[in-house]
N, C-alpha and C positions, 0 to 999 in steps of 0.2 A: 576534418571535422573539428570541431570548438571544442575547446579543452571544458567548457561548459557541460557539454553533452556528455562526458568523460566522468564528471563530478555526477551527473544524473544519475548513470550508471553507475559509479560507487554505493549512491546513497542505496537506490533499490536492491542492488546485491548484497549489501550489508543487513538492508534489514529482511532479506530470503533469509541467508545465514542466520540471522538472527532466531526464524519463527523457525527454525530447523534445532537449532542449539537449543533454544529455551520455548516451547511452545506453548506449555504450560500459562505462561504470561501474556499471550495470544488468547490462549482459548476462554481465558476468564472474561473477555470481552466479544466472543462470540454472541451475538442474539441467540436467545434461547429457541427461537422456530426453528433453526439453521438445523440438519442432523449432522451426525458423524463431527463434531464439532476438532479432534486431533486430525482426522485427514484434510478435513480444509484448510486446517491452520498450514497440515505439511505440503499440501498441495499449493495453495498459493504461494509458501516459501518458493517453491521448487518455480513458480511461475516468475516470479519476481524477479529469480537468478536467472533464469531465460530470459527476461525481458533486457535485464543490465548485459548480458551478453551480446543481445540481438543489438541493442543501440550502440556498441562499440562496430559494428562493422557497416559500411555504406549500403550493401545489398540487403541488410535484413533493419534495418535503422525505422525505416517507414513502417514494417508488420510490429516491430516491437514497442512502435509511441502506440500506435491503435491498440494494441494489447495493454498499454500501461495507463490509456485514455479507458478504457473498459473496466479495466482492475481498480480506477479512482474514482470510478460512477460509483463501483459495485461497492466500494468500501463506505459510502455516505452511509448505509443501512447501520453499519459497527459503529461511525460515530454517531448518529440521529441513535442508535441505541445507550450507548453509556452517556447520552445526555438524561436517558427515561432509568436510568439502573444505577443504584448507590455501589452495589457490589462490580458492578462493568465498570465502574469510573472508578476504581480501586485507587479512589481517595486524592485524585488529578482535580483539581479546583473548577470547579464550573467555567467560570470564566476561559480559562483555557481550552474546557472542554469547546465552546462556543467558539473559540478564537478556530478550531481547527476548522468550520463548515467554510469560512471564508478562506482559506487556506487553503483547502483541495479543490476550490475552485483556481487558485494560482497555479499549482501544482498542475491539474488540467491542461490551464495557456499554457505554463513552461514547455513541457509534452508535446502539446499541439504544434507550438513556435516553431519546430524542428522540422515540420513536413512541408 
């Protein structure tokens, strides 16, 4: 497997860890529709570190891009959110805010490339 795919799973494991360690920083960009806004934040950590797990092995590599293609659709909602929230873009410059829509569609192909 490509040392590529290797860094993939870095990245998403780091940032599971992350929304586990500090979720707090998570949850202020939560949509406010969403409920239970700390179990999502720890839920999807705990999904994230599965995902980075799954793509380190050849037999679970394909269930875990489809899981990391689903978790990157589902996250447009957080960004297309703190584009509409001064308090959700906790003071991240607009521009970048926008920079990120085109971004997680990369992020997506990356993903995809791998099946």
């Amino acid at each position: 497997m490509p040392w590529h795919l290797y860094l993939m799973a870095f990245l998403y494991g780091f940032a599971g860890v992350m929304h586990l360690i500090k979720p707090k920083v998570f949850m202020r960009v939560m949509p406010c529709y969403l409920p239970a806004h700390k179990t999502l934040v720890l839920w999807s950590g705990v999904a994230e570190i599965a995902v980075a797990v799954g793509l380190c092995f050849p037999s679970t590599k394909d269930w875990a891009i489809y899981a990391l293609i689903l978790m990157l659709i589902l996250f447009f909602s957080i960004h297309f959110y703190m584009l509409s929230s001064e308090k959700a873009a906790a003071g991240i410059p607009k521009w970048i805010l926008l920079l990120r829509i085109p971004l997680q569609f990369v992020l997506i192909y990356w993903a995809y490339s791998y099946l």
